[in-house]
N, C-alpha and C positions, 0 to 999 in steps of 0.2 A: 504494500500500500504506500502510496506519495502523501505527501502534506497536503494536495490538492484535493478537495473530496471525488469519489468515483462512485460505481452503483455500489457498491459493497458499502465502502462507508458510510454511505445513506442508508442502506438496509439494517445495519448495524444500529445507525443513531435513532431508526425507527422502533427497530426493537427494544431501545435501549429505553423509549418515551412510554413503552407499553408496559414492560416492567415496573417504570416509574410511578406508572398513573395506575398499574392495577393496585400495588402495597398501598397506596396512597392513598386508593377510595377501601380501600380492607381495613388497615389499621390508625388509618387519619394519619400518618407520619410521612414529612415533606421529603419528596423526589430527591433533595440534593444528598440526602445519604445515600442513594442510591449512584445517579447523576456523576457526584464528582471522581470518585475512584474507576468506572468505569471509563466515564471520558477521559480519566489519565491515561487508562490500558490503553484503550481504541488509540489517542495519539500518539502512544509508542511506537503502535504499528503503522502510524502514519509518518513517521520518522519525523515528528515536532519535535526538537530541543526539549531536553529533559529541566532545562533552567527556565522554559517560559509552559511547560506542559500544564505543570500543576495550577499554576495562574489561568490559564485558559479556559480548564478543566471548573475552576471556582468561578469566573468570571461568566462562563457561557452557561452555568445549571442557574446561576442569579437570571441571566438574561430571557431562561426558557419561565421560571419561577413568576414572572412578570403576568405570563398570558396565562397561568394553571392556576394562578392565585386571583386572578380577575374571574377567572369561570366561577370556580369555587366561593368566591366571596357572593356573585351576581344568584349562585343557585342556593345560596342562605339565605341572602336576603329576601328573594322571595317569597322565603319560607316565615319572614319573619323573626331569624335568630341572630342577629348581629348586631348586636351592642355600637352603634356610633359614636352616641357619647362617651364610649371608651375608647373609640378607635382615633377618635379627633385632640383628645390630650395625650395620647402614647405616640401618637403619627411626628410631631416632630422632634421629639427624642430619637425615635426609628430613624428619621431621614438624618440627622444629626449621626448618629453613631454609626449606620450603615455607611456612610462615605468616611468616617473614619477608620471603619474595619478594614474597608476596602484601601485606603491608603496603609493603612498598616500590614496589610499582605502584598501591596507593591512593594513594602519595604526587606521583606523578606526573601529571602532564598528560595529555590523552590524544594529543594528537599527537607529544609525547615518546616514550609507551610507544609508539606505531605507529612511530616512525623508529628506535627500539631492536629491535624488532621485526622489523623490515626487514633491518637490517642482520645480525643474528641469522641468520633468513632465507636471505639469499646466503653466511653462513659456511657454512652448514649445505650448500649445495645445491654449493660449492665443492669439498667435502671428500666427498659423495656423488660428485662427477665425476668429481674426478681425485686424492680422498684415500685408498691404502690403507688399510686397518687395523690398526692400531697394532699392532709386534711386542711381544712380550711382556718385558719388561725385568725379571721379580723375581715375590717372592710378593706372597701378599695384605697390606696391614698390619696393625697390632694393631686393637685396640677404638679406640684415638684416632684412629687414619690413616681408620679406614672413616666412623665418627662422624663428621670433617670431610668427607670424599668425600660422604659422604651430605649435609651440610649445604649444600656448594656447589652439587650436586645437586638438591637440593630447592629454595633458593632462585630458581636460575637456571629451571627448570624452571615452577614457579608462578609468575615472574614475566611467561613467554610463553605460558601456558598449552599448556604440553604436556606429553607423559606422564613422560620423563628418559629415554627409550630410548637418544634421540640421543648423551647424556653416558654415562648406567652400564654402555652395550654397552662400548662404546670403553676406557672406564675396565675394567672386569674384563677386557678381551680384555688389557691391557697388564698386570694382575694374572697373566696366565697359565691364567684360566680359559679353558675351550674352548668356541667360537662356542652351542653347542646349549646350553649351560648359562646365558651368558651373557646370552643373548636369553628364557630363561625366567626367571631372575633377575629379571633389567629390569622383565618383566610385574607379580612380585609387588612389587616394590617401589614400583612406580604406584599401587599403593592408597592406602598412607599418604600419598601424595605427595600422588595428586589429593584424598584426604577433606581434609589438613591445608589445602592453598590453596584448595577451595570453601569449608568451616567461617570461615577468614579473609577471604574475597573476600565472604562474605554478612555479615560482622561489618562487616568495612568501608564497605559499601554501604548498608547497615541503613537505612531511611528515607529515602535522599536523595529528594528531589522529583521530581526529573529521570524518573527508572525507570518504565519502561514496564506496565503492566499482565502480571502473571505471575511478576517478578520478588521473587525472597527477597533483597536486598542486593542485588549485582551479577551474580545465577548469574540467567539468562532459562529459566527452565524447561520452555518449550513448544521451545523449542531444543534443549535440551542432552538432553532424557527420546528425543524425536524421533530426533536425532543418536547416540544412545548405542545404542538399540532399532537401528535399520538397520541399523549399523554390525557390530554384534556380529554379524546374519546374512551379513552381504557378507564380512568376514573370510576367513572359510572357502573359499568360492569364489575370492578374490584366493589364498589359499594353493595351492590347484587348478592356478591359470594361472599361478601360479610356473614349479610344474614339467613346464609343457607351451612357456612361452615362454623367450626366453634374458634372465633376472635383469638382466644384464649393461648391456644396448641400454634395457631400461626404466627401470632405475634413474640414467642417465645423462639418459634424455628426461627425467623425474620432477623431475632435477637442475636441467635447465633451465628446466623450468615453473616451480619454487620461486623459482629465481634472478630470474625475470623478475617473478614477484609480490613479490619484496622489494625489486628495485627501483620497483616501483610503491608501494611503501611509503613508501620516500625519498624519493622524489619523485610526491606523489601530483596535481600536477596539472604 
Protein backbone atom coordinates (compact mmCIF):
# COMPACT_ATOMS: atom_id res chain seq x y z
CA UNK A 1 0.00 0.00 0.00
CA UNK A 2 1.26 3.96 -0.96
CA UNK A 3 0.44 6.86 1.23
CA UNK A 4 -1.87 7.60 -1.56
CA UNK A 5 -5.35 6.09 -0.67
CA UNK A 6 -6.29 3.12 -3.22
CA UNK A 7 -9.49 0.68 -3.21
CA UNK A 8 -8.13 -1.24 -0.60
CA UNK A 9 -7.49 1.42 1.72
CA UNK A 10 -10.96 2.78 1.24
CA UNK A 11 -12.25 -0.61 1.81
CA UNK A 12 -10.38 -0.91 4.80
CA UNK A 13 -11.39 2.63 6.34
CA UNK A 14 -14.93 1.54 5.49
CA UNK A 15 -14.75 -1.37 7.48
CA UNK A 16 -13.00 0.32 9.94
CA UNK A 17 -16.27 3.02 10.33
CA UNK A 18 -18.50 -0.01 10.67
CA UNK A 19 -16.62 -1.42 13.44
CA UNK A 20 -16.65 1.83 14.86
CA UNK A 21 -20.40 2.68 14.61
CA UNK A 22 -21.48 -0.85 15.49
CA UNK A 23 -19.50 -0.82 19.44
CA UNK A 24 -20.72 2.55 19.43
CA UNK A 25 -24.44 2.10 19.13
CA UNK A 26 -23.98 -1.45 21.47
CA UNK A 27 -22.15 -0.15 24.33
CA UNK A 28 -22.52 3.81 23.91
CA UNK A 29 -18.41 4.01 23.89
CA UNK A 30 -16.90 6.64 21.29
CA UNK A 31 -15.29 5.27 17.92
CA UNK A 32 -11.81 6.96 18.61
CA UNK A 33 -10.95 3.87 20.93
CA UNK A 34 -11.57 2.10 18.30
CA UNK A 35 -10.59 4.64 15.29
CA UNK A 36 -7.15 5.61 16.43
CA UNK A 37 -5.00 2.54 16.88
CA UNK A 38 -6.34 1.00 13.85
CA UNK A 39 -5.79 4.13 11.66
CA UNK A 40 -2.11 3.90 13.09
CA UNK A 41 -1.93 0.05 11.66
CA UNK A 42 -3.73 0.98 8.34
CA UNK A 43 -0.91 3.82 7.97
CA UNK A 44 1.80 1.67 8.56
CA UNK A 45 0.87 -0.11 5.70
CA UNK A 46 0.47 2.94 3.90
CA UNK A 47 4.11 3.69 4.47
CA UNK A 48 3.19 7.23 6.56
CA UNK A 49 6.19 8.22 8.67
CA UNK A 50 5.83 6.80 11.88
CA UNK A 51 6.72 10.46 13.51
CA UNK A 52 3.47 12.06 11.98
CA UNK A 53 1.21 8.41 11.91
CA UNK A 54 0.13 8.74 15.32
CA UNK A 55 -0.88 12.42 14.99
CA UNK A 56 -2.94 11.66 11.83
CA UNK A 57 -4.32 8.78 13.38
CA UNK A 58 -5.69 11.31 16.53
CA UNK A 59 -6.33 14.07 14.25
CA UNK A 60 -8.44 12.25 11.52
CA UNK A 61 -10.94 9.95 14.20
CA UNK A 62 -11.42 13.89 15.87
CA UNK A 63 -12.26 14.80 12.20
CA UNK A 64 -14.75 11.70 11.42
CA UNK A 65 -16.17 12.26 15.56
CA UNK A 66 -17.57 15.60 14.11
CA UNK A 67 -20.23 14.07 11.72
CA UNK A 68 -21.11 10.77 14.25
CA UNK A 69 -21.49 13.15 17.03
CA UNK A 70 -23.87 15.46 15.12
CA UNK A 71 -26.15 12.40 14.09
CA UNK A 72 -26.06 11.02 17.47
CA UNK A 73 -26.75 14.21 19.23
CA UNK A 74 -29.72 15.22 16.34
CA UNK A 75 -31.26 11.56 17.13
CA UNK A 76 -31.51 12.42 21.04
CA UNK A 77 -32.72 15.25 20.64
CA UNK A 78 -35.53 14.33 19.12
CA UNK A 79 -36.15 12.05 21.57
CA UNK A 80 -36.19 14.73 23.91
CA UNK A 81 -32.89 13.76 26.01
CA UNK A 82 -30.33 16.30 25.91
CA UNK A 83 -29.79 18.58 28.41
CA UNK A 84 -28.67 22.08 26.68
CA UNK A 85 -28.54 23.82 29.46
CA UNK A 86 -25.67 21.75 30.36
CA UNK A 87 -24.30 21.41 27.12
CA UNK A 88 -24.18 25.45 26.68
CA UNK A 89 -21.96 26.10 30.14
CA UNK A 90 -19.42 22.90 29.54
CA UNK A 91 -19.40 23.87 25.49
CA UNK A 92 -16.78 26.59 26.08
CA UNK A 93 -14.41 24.93 28.48
CA UNK A 94 -14.66 22.00 25.80
CA UNK A 95 -13.70 24.24 22.89
CA UNK A 96 -11.00 25.96 25.25
CA UNK A 97 -9.26 22.72 26.37
CA UNK A 98 -10.00 20.77 23.20
CA UNK A 99 -7.46 23.16 21.05
CA UNK A 100 -5.26 22.86 23.86
CA UNK A 101 -5.02 19.01 23.86
CA UNK A 102 -4.66 19.25 20.42
CA UNK A 103 -1.62 21.68 20.79
CA UNK A 104 -0.27 19.65 23.29
CA UNK A 105 -0.09 16.43 21.06
CA UNK A 106 1.50 18.66 18.39
CA UNK A 107 3.91 19.09 20.87
CA UNK A 108 4.70 15.63 21.27
CA UNK A 109 6.55 12.88 19.72
CA UNK A 110 4.66 10.48 18.05
CA UNK A 111 5.73 7.43 19.95
CA UNK A 112 5.09 9.59 23.19
CA UNK A 113 1.46 10.31 22.17
CA UNK A 114 1.10 6.37 21.07
CA UNK A 115 2.53 5.12 24.75
CA UNK A 116 0.19 7.98 26.36
CA UNK A 117 -2.31 6.54 24.25
CA UNK A 118 -1.82 3.13 25.34
CA UNK A 119 -1.87 3.60 28.52
CA UNK A 120 -5.02 5.66 28.30
CA UNK A 121 -6.37 2.79 26.57
CA UNK A 122 -6.12 -0.12 29.25
CA UNK A 123 -7.51 2.79 31.90
CA UNK A 124 -10.29 2.97 29.81
CA UNK A 125 -10.89 -0.94 29.06
CA UNK A 126 -10.16 -1.52 33.11
CA UNK A 127 -12.88 0.57 34.38
CA UNK A 128 -15.25 -0.84 31.36
CA UNK A 129 -14.47 -4.52 33.08
CA UNK A 130 -14.80 -4.25 36.32
CA UNK A 131 -15.55 -0.38 36.95
CA UNK A 132 -19.05 0.43 38.13
CA UNK A 133 -20.49 3.76 37.49
CA UNK A 134 -19.81 6.34 39.42
CA UNK A 135 -22.75 6.84 42.31
CA UNK A 136 -23.90 10.09 42.30
CA UNK A 137 -22.30 12.31 45.01
CA UNK A 138 -24.09 16.05 44.73
CA UNK A 139 -25.60 18.59 42.16
CA UNK A 140 -24.32 19.96 39.15
CA UNK A 141 -21.79 22.88 39.79
CA UNK A 142 -21.99 26.52 38.96
CA UNK A 143 -20.67 28.03 35.56
CA UNK A 144 -16.92 27.76 36.90
CA UNK A 145 -17.17 23.83 38.12
CA UNK A 146 -18.77 22.86 34.40
CA UNK A 147 -16.39 25.46 32.47
CA UNK A 148 -13.37 23.56 34.06
CA UNK A 149 -15.05 19.97 33.76
CA UNK A 150 -15.41 20.90 30.20
CA UNK A 151 -11.92 22.11 29.92
CA UNK A 152 -10.39 18.89 31.22
CA UNK A 153 -12.70 17.22 29.17
CA UNK A 154 -11.86 18.68 26.09
CA UNK A 155 -8.33 18.65 26.50
CA UNK A 156 -7.83 15.03 27.57
CA UNK A 157 -10.32 14.06 24.85
CA UNK A 158 -8.57 15.87 21.79
CA UNK A 159 -5.47 14.82 22.89
CA UNK A 160 -6.51 10.89 22.14
CA UNK A 161 -8.75 11.60 19.65
CA UNK A 162 -11.97 10.63 20.91
CA UNK A 163 -15.24 11.82 21.40
CA UNK A 164 -15.31 12.66 25.68
CA UNK A 165 -18.10 10.06 26.14
CA UNK A 166 -15.63 8.05 28.01
CA UNK A 167 -15.13 11.20 30.66
CA UNK A 168 -18.63 13.47 30.56
CA UNK A 169 -20.87 10.12 30.83
CA UNK A 170 -19.19 9.33 34.05
CA UNK A 171 -18.74 12.90 35.15
CA UNK A 172 -22.79 13.87 34.89
CA UNK A 173 -23.61 10.33 36.10
CA UNK A 174 -21.72 11.53 39.41
CA UNK A 175 -23.47 15.11 38.93
CA UNK A 176 -26.64 13.12 39.49
CA UNK A 177 -27.85 13.32 36.02
CA UNK A 178 -29.75 10.20 34.96
CA UNK A 179 -27.86 7.59 32.47
CA UNK A 180 -30.47 8.42 29.26
CA UNK A 181 -29.64 12.16 29.74
CA UNK A 182 -26.27 11.73 30.31
CA UNK A 183 -25.28 9.70 27.30
CA UNK A 184 -27.35 12.29 25.02
CA UNK A 185 -25.45 15.16 26.64
CA UNK A 186 -22.11 13.54 25.91
CA UNK A 187 -23.26 13.35 22.16
CA UNK A 188 -23.99 17.11 21.85
CA UNK A 189 -21.02 18.04 23.60
CA UNK A 190 -18.75 16.10 20.88
CA UNK A 191 -19.38 18.67 18.49
CA UNK A 192 -17.54 21.44 19.83
CA UNK A 193 -15.03 19.13 21.16
CA UNK A 194 -14.40 17.33 17.96
CA UNK A 195 -14.61 20.93 15.56
CA UNK A 196 -12.23 22.61 18.38
CA UNK A 197 -9.29 19.69 18.01
CA UNK A 198 -9.70 19.16 14.12
CA UNK A 199 -9.72 23.24 13.48
CA UNK A 200 -6.22 22.99 15.95
CA UNK A 201 -4.99 19.43 14.65
CA UNK A 202 -5.15 21.15 10.90
CA UNK A 203 -3.46 24.50 12.25
CA UNK A 204 -0.83 22.55 13.75
CA UNK A 205 -0.19 20.34 10.99
CA UNK A 206 -0.42 23.09 8.35
CA UNK A 207 2.24 22.35 5.78
CA UNK A 208 4.52 19.91 7.36
CA UNK A 209 6.26 18.00 4.42
CA UNK A 210 5.85 14.72 5.98
CA UNK A 211 1.78 14.46 5.05
CA UNK A 212 0.48 12.25 2.99
CA UNK A 213 -1.54 13.36 -0.17
CA UNK A 214 -5.39 14.26 1.17
CA UNK A 215 -4.38 15.73 4.16
CA UNK A 216 -5.41 19.45 5.59
CA UNK A 217 -2.71 19.73 8.46
CA UNK A 218 -2.83 16.57 10.37
CA UNK A 219 -6.90 15.55 9.66
CA UNK A 220 -6.38 12.45 6.47
CA UNK A 221 -9.60 13.12 4.91
CA UNK A 222 -10.04 10.11 2.63
CA UNK A 223 -10.04 8.52 6.26
CA UNK A 224 -11.95 10.22 8.41
CA UNK A 225 -15.05 11.48 5.55
CA UNK A 226 -14.98 7.30 4.87
CA UNK A 227 -14.99 6.57 8.71
CA UNK A 228 -17.59 9.09 9.65
CA UNK A 229 -20.19 8.06 6.52
CA UNK A 230 -20.09 4.05 7.60
CA UNK A 231 -20.09 4.65 10.99
CA UNK A 232 -23.00 7.00 11.26
CA UNK A 233 -25.06 3.99 9.29
CA UNK A 234 -23.76 0.99 11.43
CA UNK A 235 -24.62 2.87 14.73
CA UNK A 236 -28.06 2.17 14.42
CA UNK A 237 -27.87 -1.49 13.92
CA UNK A 238 -25.12 -1.80 16.89
CA UNK A 239 -28.06 -0.12 18.97
CA UNK A 240 -30.43 -3.13 17.58
CA UNK A 241 -28.08 -5.98 18.83
CA UNK A 242 -27.92 -4.05 22.14
CA UNK A 243 -31.20 -5.13 22.90
CA UNK A 244 -31.20 -8.42 21.56
CA UNK A 245 -27.61 -9.57 23.02
CA UNK A 246 -26.72 -9.25 26.90
CA UNK A 247 -24.79 -5.41 27.12
CA UNK A 248 -23.02 -7.06 30.00
CA UNK A 249 -20.69 -10.22 28.31
CA UNK A 250 -19.85 -7.69 25.26
CA UNK A 251 -18.98 -4.98 26.99
CA UNK A 252 -16.54 -6.98 29.20
CA UNK A 253 -15.00 -8.84 25.73
CA UNK A 254 -14.82 -5.19 24.15
CA UNK A 255 -12.80 -4.41 27.40
CA UNK A 256 -10.47 -6.96 26.75
CA UNK A 257 -9.99 -6.23 23.12
CA UNK A 258 -9.16 -2.45 24.02
CA UNK A 259 -6.83 -3.73 26.82
CA UNK A 260 -4.80 -5.87 24.67
CA UNK A 261 -4.46 -3.00 21.90
CA UNK A 262 -3.20 -0.79 24.52
CA UNK A 263 -0.84 -2.81 25.58
CA UNK A 264 0.30 -3.27 22.13
CA UNK A 265 0.64 0.28 22.21
CA UNK A 266 3.27 0.18 25.04
CA UNK A 267 4.85 -2.15 23.89
CA UNK A 268 4.69 -2.15 20.30
CA UNK A 269 7.38 -4.57 19.33
Amino acid sequence: MSAAPDLLASGLYAALGAVAGLFGGMLGIGGGLIIVPVLLFLFHLQLIPPDVAMHLAVASSLASIIFTSASSALSHHRRGAVLWTLVAPLAPGILTGAAAGAWIADQLAGSTLRLMFGVFECLVAVHLAWGPNPAAHGRLPGLPGLSCAGAVIGALSSLFGIGGGTMTVPFLLWCNVNIRNAVATSSACGIPLAVSGTVAMVAAGWGDPRLPPGATGFVYWPAALLIATVSVFAAPLGTRIAHALPTASLQRAFAVFLFLVGLRLVYPS
